[in-house]
C-alpha positions as CSV (number, residue, x, y, z in Angstrom):
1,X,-0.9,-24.6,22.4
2,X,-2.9,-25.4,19.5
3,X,-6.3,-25.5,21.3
4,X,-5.0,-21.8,22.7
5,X,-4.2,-20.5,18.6
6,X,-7.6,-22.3,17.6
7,X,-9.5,-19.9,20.6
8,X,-7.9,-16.5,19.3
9,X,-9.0,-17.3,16.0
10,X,-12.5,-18.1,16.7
11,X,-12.2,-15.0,19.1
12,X,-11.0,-12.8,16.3
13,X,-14.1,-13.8,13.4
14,X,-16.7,-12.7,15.6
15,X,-15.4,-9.1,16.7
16,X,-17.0,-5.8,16.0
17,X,-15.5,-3.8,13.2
18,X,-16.3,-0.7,11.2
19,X,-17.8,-1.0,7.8
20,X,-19.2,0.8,4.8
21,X,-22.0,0.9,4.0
22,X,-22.7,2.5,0.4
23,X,-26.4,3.1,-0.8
24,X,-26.6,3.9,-4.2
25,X,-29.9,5.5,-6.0
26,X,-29.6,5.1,-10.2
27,X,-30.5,8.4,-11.7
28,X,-33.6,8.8,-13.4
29,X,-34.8,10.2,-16.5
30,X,-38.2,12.8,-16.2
31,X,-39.0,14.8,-19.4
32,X,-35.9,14.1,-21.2
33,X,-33.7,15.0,-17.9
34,X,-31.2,12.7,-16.3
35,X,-30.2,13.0,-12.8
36,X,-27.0,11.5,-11.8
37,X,-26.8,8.7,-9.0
38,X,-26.5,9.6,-5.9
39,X,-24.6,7.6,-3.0
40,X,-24.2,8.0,0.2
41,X,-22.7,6.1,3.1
42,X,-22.4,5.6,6.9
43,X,-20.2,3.5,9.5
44,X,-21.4,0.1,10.9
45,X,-19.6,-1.1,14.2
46,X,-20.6,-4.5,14.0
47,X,-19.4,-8.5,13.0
48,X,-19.3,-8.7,9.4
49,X,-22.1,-10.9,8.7
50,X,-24.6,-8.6,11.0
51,X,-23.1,-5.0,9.3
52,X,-24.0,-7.1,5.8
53,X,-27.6,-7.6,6.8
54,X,-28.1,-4.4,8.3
55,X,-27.0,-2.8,5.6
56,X,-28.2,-5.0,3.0
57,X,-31.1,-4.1,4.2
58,X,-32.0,-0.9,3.7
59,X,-31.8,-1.6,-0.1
60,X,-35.2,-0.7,-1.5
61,X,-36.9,-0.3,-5.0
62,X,-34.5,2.1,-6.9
63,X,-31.6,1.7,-4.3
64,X,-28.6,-0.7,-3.5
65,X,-26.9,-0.6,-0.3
66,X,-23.3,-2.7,-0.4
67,X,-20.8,-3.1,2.1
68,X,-17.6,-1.7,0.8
């Protein structure tokens, strides 16, 4: 019984979900103008830890990408 409630919990950590994935770009400033940030996100169907390095990943200079 307890080797059986250890399995489904194992079983249950490593199952696909949906996350958020927010990528943010801070506004800049050109000739005294500031643009706002812009944000956008998309759906990852994947394990936690692999949705938080795809998405992780497509930060760049100027933009942060965050699982929400």
């Amino acid at each position: 019984m307890i080797a059986a409630a250890g399995l489904m919990i194992a079983g249950m950590s490593s199952c696909k979900k949906d996350y958020t994935c927010t990528c943010t770009a801070a506004g800049v400033t050109i000739f005294g103008v500031t643009t706002p940030d812009v944000s956008s996100s998309t759906t990852i169907k994947d394990t936690k830890s692999n949705a938080k390095s795809t998405c992780e990943g497509a930060s760049m200079e100027g933009v942060t990408c965050v699982i929400d």
